[in-house]
N, CA, C and O atoms as a GROMACS GRO file, in nm:
protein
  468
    1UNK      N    1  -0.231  -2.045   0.124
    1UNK     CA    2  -0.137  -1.940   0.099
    1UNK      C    3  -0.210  -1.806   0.088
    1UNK      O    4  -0.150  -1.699   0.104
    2UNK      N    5  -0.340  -1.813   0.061
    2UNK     CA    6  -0.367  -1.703  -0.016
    2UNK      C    7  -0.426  -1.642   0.171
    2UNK      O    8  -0.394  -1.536   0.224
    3UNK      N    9  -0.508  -1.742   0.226
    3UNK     CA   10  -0.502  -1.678   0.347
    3UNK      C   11  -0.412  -1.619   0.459
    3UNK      O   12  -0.431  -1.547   0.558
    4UNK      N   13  -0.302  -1.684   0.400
    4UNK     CA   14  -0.189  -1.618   0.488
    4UNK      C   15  -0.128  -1.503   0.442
    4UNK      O   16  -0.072  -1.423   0.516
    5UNK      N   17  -0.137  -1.493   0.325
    5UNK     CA   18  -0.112  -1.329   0.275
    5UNK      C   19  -0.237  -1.244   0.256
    5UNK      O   20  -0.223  -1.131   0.210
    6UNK      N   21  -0.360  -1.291   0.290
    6UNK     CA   22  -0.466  -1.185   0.326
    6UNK      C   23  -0.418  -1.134   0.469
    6UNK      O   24  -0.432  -1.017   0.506
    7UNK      N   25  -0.360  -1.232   0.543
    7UNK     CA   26  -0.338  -1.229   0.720
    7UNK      C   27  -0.244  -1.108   0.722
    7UNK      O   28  -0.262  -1.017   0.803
    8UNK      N   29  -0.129  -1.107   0.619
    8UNK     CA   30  -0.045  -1.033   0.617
    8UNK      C   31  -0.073  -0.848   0.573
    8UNK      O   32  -0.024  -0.742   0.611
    9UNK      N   33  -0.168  -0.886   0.483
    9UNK     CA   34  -0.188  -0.749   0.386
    9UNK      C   35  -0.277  -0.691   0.476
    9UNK      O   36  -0.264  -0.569   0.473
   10UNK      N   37  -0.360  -0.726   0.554
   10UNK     CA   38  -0.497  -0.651   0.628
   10UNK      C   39  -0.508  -0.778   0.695
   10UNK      O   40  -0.577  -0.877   0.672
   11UNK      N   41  -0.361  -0.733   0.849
   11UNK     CA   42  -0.420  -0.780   0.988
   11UNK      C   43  -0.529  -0.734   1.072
   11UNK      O   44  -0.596  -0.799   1.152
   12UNK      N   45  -0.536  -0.632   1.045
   12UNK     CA   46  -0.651  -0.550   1.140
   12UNK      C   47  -0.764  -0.542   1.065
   12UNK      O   48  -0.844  -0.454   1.096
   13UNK      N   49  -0.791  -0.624   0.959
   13UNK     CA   50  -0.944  -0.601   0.935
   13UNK      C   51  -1.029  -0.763   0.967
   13UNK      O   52  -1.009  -0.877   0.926
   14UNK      N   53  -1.096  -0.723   1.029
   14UNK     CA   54  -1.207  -0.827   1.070
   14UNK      C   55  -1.215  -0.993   0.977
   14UNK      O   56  -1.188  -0.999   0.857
   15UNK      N   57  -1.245  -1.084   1.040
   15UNK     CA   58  -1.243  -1.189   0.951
   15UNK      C   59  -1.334  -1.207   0.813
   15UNK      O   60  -1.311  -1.273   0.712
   16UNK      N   61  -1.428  -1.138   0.843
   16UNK     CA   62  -1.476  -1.179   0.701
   16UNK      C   63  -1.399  -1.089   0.593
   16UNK      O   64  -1.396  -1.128   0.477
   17UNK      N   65  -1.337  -0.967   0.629
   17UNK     CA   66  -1.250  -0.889   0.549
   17UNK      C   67  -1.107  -0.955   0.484
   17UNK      O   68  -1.057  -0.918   0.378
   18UNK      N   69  -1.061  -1.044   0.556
   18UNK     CA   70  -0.966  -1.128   0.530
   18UNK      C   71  -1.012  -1.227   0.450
   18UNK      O   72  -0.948  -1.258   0.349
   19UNK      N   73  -1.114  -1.281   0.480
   19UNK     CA   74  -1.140  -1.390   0.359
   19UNK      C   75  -1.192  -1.334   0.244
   19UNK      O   76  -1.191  -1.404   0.143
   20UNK      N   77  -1.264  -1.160   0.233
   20UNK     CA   78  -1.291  -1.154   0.097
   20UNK      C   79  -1.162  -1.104   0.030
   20UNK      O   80  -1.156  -1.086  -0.092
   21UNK      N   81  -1.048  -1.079   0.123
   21UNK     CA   82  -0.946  -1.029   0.049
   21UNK      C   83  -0.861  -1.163   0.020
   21UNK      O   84  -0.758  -1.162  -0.046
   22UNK      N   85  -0.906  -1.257   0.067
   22UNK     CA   86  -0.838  -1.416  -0.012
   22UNK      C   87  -0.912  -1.450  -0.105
   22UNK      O   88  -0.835  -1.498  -0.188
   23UNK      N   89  -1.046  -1.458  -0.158
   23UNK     CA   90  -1.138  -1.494  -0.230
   23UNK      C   91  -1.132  -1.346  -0.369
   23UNK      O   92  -1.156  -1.354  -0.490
   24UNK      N   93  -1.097  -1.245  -0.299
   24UNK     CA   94  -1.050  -1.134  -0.457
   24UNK      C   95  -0.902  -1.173  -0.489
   24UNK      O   96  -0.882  -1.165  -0.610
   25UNK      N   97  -0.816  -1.204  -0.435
   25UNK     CA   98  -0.667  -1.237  -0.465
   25UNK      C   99  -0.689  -1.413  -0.570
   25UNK      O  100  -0.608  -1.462  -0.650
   26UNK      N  101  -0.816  -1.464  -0.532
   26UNK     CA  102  -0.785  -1.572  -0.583
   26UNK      C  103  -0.886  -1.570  -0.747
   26UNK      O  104  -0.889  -1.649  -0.841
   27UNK      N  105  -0.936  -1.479  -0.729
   27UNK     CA  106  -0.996  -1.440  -0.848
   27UNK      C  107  -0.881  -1.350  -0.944
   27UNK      O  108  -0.854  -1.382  -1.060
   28UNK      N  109  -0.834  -1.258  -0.890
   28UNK     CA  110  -0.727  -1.206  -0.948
   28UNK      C  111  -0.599  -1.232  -1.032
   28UNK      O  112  -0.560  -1.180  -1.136
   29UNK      N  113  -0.546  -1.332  -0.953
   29UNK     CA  114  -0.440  -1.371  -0.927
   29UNK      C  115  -0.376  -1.563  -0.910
   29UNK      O  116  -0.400  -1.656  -0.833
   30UNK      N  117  -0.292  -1.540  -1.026
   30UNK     CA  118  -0.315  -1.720  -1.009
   30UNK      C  119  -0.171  -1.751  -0.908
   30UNK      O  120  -0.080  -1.670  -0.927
   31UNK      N  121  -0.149  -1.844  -0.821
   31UNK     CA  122  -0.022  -1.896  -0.756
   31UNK      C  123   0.094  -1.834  -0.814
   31UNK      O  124   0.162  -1.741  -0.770
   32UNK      N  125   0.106  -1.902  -0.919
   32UNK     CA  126   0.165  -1.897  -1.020
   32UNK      C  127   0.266  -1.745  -1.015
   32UNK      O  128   0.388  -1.733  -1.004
   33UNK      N  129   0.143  -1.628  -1.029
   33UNK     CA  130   0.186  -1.525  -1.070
   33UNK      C  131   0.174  -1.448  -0.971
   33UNK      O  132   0.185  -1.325  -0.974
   34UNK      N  133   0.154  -1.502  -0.895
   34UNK     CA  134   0.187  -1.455  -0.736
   34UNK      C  135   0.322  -1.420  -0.712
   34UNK      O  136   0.373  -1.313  -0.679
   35UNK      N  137   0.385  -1.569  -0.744
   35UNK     CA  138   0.520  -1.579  -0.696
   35UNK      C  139   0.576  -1.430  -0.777
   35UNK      O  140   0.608  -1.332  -0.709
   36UNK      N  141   0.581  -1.428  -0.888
   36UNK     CA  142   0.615  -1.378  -1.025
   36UNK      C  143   0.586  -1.270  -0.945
   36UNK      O  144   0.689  -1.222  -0.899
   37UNK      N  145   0.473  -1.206  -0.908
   37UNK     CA  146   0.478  -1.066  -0.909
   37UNK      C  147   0.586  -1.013  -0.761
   37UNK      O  148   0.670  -0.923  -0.756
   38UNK      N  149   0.551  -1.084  -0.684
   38UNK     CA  150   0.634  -1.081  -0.561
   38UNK      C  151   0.832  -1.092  -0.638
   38UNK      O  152   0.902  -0.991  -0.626
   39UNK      N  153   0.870  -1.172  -0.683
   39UNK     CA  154   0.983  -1.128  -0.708
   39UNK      C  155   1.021  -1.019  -0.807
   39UNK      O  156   1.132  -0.980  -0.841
   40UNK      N  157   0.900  -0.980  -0.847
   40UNK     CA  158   0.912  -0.845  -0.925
   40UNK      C  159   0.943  -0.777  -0.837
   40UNK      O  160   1.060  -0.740  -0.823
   41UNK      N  161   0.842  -0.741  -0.750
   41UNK     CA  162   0.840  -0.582  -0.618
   41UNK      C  163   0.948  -0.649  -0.552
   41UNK      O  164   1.039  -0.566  -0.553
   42UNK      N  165   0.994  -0.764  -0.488
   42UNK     CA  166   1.102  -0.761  -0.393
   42UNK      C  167   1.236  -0.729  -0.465
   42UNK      O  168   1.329  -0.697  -0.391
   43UNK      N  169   1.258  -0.732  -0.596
   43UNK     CA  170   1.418  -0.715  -0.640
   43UNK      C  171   1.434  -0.607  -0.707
   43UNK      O  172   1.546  -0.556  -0.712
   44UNK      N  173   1.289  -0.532  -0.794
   44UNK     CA  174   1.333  -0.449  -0.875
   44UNK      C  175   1.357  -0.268  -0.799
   44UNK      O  176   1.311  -0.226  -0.693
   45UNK      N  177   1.422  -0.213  -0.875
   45UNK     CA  178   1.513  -0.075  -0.820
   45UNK      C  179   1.486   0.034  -0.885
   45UNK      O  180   1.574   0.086  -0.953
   46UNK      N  181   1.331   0.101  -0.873
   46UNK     CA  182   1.352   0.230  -0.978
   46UNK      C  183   1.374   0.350  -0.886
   46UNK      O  184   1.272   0.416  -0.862
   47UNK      N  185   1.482   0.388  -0.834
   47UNK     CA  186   1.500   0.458  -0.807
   47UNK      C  187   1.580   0.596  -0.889
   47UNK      O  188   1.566   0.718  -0.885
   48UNK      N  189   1.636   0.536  -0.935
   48UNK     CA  190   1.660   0.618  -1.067
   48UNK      C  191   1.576   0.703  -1.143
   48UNK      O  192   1.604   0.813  -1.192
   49UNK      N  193   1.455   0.632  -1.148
   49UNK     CA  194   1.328   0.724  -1.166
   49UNK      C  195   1.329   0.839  -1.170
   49UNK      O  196   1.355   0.929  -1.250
   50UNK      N  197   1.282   0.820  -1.022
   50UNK     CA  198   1.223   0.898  -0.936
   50UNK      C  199   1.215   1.074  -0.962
   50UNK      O  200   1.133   1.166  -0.966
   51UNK      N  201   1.364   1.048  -0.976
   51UNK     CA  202   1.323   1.248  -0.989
   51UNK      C  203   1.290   1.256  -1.113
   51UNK      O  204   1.308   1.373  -1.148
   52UNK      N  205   1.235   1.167  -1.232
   52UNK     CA  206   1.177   1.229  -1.307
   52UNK      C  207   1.012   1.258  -1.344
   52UNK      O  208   0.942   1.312  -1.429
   53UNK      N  209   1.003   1.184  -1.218
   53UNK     CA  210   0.813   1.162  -1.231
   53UNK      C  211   0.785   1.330  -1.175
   53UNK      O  212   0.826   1.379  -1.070
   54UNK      N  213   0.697   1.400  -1.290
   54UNK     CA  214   0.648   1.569  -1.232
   54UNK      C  215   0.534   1.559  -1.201
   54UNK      O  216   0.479   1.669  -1.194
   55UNK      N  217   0.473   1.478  -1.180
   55UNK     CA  218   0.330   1.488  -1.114
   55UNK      C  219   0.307   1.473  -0.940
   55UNK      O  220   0.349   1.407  -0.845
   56UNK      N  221   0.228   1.560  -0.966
   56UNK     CA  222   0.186   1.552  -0.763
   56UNK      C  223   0.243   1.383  -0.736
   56UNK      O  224   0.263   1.293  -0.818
   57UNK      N  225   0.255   1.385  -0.619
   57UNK     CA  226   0.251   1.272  -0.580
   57UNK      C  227   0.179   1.217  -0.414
   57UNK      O  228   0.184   1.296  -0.320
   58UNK      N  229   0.126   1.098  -0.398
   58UNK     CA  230   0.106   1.114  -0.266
   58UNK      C  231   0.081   1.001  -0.216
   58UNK      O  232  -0.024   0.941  -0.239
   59UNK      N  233   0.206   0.944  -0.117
   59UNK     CA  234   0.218   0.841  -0.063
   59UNK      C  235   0.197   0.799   0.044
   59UNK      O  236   0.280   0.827   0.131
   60UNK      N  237   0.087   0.721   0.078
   60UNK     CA  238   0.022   0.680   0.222
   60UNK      C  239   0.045   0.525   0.238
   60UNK      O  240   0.027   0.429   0.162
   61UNK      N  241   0.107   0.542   0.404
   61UNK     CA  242   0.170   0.425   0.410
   61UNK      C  243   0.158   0.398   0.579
   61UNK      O  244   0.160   0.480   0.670
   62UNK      N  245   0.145   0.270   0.583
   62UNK     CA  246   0.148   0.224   0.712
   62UNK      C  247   0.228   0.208   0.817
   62UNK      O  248   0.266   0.094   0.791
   63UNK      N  249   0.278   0.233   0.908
   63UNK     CA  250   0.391   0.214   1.004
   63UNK      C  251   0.403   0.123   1.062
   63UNK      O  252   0.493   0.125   1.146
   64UNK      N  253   0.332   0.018   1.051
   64UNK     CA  254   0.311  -0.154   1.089
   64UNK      C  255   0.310  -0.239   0.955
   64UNK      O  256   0.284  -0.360   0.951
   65UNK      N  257   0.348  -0.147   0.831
   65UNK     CA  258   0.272  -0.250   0.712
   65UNK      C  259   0.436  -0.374   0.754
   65UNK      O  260   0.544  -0.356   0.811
   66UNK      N  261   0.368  -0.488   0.688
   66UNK     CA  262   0.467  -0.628   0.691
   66UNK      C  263   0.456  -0.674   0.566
   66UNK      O  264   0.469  -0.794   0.540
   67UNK      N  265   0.432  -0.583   0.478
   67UNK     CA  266   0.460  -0.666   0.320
   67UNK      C  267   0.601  -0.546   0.236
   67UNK      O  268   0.698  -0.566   0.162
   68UNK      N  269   0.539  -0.427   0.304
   68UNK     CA  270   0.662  -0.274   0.267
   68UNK      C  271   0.669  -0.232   0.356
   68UNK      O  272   0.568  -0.191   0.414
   69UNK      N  273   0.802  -0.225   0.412
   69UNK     CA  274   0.828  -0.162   0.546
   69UNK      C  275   0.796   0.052   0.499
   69UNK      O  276   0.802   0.120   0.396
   70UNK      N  277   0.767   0.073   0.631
   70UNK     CA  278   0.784   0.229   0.596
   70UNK      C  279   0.881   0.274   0.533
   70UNK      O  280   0.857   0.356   0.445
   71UNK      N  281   1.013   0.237   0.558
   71UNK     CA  282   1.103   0.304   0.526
   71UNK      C  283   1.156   0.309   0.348
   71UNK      O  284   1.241   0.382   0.298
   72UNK      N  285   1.066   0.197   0.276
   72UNK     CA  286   1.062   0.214   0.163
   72UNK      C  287   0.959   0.328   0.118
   72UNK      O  288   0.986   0.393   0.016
   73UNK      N  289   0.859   0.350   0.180
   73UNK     CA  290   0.771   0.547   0.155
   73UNK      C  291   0.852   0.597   0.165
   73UNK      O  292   0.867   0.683   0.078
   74UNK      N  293   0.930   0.589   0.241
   74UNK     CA  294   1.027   0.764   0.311
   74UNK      C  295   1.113   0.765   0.170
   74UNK      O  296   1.128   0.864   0.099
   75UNK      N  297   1.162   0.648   0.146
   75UNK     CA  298   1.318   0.641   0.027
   75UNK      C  299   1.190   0.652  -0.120
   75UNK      O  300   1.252   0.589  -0.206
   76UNK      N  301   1.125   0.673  -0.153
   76UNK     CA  302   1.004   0.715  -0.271
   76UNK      C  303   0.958   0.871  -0.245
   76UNK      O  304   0.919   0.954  -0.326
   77UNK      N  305   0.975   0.880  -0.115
   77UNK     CA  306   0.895   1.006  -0.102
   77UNK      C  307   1.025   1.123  -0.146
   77UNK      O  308   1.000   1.224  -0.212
   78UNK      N  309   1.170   1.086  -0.094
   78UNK     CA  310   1.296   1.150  -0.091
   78UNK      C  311   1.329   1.161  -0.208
   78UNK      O  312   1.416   1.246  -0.227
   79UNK      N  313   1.268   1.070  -0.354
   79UNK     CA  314   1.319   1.089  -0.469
   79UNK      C  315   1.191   1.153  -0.543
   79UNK      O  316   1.204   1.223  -0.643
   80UNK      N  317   1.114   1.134  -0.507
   80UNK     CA  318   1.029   1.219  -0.588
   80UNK      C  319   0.992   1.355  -0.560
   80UNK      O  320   0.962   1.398  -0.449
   81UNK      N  321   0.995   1.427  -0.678
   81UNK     CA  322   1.021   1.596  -0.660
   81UNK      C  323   0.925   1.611  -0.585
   81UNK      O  324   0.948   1.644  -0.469
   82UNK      N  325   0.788   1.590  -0.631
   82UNK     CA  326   0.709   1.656  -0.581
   82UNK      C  327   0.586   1.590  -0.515
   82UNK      O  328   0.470   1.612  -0.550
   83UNK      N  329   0.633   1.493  -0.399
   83UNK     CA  330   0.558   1.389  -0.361
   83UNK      C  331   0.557   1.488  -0.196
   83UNK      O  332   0.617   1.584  -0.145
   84UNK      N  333   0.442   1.386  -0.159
   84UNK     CA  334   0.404   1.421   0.045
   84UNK      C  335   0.363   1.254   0.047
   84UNK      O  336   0.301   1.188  -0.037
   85UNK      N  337   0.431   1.208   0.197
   85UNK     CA  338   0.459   1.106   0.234
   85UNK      C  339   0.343   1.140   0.370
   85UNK      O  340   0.352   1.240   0.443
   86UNK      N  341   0.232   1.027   0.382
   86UNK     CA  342   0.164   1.062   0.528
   86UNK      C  343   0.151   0.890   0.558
   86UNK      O  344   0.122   0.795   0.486
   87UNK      N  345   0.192   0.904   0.712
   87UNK     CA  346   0.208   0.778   0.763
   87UNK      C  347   0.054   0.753   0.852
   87UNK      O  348  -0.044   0.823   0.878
   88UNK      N  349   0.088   0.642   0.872
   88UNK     CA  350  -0.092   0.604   1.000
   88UNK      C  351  -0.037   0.507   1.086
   88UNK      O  352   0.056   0.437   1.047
   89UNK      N  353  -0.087   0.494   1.204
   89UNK     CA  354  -0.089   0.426   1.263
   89UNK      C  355  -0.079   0.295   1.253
   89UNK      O  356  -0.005   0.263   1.347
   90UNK      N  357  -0.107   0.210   1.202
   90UNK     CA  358  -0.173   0.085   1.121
   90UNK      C  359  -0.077  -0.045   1.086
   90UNK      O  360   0.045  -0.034   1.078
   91UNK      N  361  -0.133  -0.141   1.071
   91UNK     CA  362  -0.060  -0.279   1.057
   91UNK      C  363  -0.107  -0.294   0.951
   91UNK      O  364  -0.061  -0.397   0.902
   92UNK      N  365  -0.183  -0.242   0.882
   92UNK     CA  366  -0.254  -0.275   0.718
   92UNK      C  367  -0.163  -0.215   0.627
   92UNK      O  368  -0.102  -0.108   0.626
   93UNK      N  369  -0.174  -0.347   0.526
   93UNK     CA  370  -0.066  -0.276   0.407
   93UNK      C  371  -0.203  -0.222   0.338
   93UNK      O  372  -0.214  -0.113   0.283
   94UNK      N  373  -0.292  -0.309   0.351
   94UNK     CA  374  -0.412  -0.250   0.228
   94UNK      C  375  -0.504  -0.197   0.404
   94UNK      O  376  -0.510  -0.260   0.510
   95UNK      N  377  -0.572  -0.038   0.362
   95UNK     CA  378  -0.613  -0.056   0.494
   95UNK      C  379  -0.763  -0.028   0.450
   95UNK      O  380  -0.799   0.055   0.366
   96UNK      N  381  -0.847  -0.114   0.527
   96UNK     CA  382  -0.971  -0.123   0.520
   96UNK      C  383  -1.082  -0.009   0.622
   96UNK      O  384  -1.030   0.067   0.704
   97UNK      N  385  -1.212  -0.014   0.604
   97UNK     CA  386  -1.274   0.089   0.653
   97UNK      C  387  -1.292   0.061   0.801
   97UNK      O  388  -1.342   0.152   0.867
   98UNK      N  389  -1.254  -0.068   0.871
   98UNK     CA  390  -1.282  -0.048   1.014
   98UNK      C  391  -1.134  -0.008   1.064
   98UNK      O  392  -1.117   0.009   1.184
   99UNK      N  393  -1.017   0.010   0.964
   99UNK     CA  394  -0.906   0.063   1.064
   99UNK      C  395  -0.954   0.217   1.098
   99UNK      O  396  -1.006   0.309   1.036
  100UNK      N  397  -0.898   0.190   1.257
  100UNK     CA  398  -0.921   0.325   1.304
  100UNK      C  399  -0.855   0.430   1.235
  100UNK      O  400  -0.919   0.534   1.242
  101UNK      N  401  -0.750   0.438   1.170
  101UNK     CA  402  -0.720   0.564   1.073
  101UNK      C  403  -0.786   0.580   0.923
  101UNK      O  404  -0.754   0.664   0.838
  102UNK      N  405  -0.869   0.495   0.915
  102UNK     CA  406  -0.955   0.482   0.753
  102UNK      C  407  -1.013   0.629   0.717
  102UNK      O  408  -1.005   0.698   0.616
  103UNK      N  409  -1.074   0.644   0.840
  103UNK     CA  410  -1.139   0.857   0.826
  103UNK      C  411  -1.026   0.922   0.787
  103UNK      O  412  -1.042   1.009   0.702
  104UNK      N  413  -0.930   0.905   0.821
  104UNK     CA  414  -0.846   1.038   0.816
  104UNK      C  415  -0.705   0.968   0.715
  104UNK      O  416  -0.595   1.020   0.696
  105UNK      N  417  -0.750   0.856   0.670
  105UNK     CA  418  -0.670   0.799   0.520
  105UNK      C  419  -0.759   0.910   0.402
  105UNK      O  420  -0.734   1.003   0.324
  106UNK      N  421  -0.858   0.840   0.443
  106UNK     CA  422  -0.992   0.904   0.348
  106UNK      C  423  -1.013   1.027   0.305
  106UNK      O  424  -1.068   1.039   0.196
  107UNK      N  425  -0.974   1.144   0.378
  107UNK     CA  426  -0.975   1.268   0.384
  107UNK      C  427  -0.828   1.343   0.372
  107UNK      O  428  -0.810   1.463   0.347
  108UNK      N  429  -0.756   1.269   0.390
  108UNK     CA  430  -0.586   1.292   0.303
  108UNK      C  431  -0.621   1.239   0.188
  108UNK      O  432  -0.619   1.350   0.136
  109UNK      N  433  -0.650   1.174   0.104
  109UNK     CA  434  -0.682   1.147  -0.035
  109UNK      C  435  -0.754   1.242  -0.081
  109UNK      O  436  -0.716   1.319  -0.169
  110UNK      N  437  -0.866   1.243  -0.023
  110UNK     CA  438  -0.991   1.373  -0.098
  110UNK      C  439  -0.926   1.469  -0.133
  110UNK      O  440  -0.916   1.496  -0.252
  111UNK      N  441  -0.844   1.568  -0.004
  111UNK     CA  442  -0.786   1.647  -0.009
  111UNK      C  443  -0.669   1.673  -0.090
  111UNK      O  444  -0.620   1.783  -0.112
  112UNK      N  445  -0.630   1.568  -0.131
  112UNK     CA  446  -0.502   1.557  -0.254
  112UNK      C  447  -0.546   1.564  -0.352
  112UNK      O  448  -0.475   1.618  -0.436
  113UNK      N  449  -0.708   1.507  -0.405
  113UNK     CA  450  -0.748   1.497  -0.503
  113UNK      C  451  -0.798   1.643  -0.557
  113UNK      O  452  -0.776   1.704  -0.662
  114UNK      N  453  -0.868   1.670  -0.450
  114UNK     CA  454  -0.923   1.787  -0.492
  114UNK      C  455  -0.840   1.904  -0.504
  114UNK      O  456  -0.900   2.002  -0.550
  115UNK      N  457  -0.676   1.927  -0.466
  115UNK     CA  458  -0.627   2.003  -0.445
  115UNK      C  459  -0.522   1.986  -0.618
  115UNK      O  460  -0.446   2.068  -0.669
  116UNK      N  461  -0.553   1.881  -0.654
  116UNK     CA  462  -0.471   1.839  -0.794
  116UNK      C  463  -0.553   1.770  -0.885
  116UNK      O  464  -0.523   1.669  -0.947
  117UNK      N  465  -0.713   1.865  -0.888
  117UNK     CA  466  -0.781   1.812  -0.944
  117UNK      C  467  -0.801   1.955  -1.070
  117UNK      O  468  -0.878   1.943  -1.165
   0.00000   0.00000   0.00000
């Protein structure tokens, strides 16, 4: 299981990247509370939130991810006051350093950081 949701979270990273991301999930994370956390994120609704969070915000998201579709960024990015939504290319929900957009993930972060630092 745990390899098939490494398969899922980071298709595009190389095999040994997939198995250390099954071998940290299994250190992490027991079956158990796998399930548990997964029907947490699949049912729960804070959207209501949203417009009250005042801090920068900044949401980077994949346009191939298969665990959160994009269109759940766009509906986070629309409620939060003061969020920027940047998409990538990518099939990675978690995206690792050989995806070809990793440079320019990398440097939208810096740049957020340092700009709300």
């Amino acid at each position: 299981m745990r390899d098939l949701m490494a398969q899922i979270i980071t298709p595009g990273a190389s095999d040994e990247e997939r198995r250390q991301t099954a071998r940290d999930m299994r250190e992490m994370i027991s079956p158990k509370n796998m399930g548990r956390y997964r029907d947490v994120i699949d049912y729960i609704d804070i959207r209501h939130l949203l417009p009250s969070v005042e801090v920068p915000c900044l949401l980077c998201h994949s346009t191939g991810d298969r665990m959160q579709p994009v269109e759940q960024g766009q509906i986070f990015a629309k409620g939060l006051p003061n969020a920027r939504l940047i998409t990538y290319e990518s099939n990675n929900h978690l995206m690792t350093r050989n995806d070809p957009e990793w440079p320019r993930l990398e440097r939208d972060v810096t740049a957020f950081l340092f700009a709300h630092s």
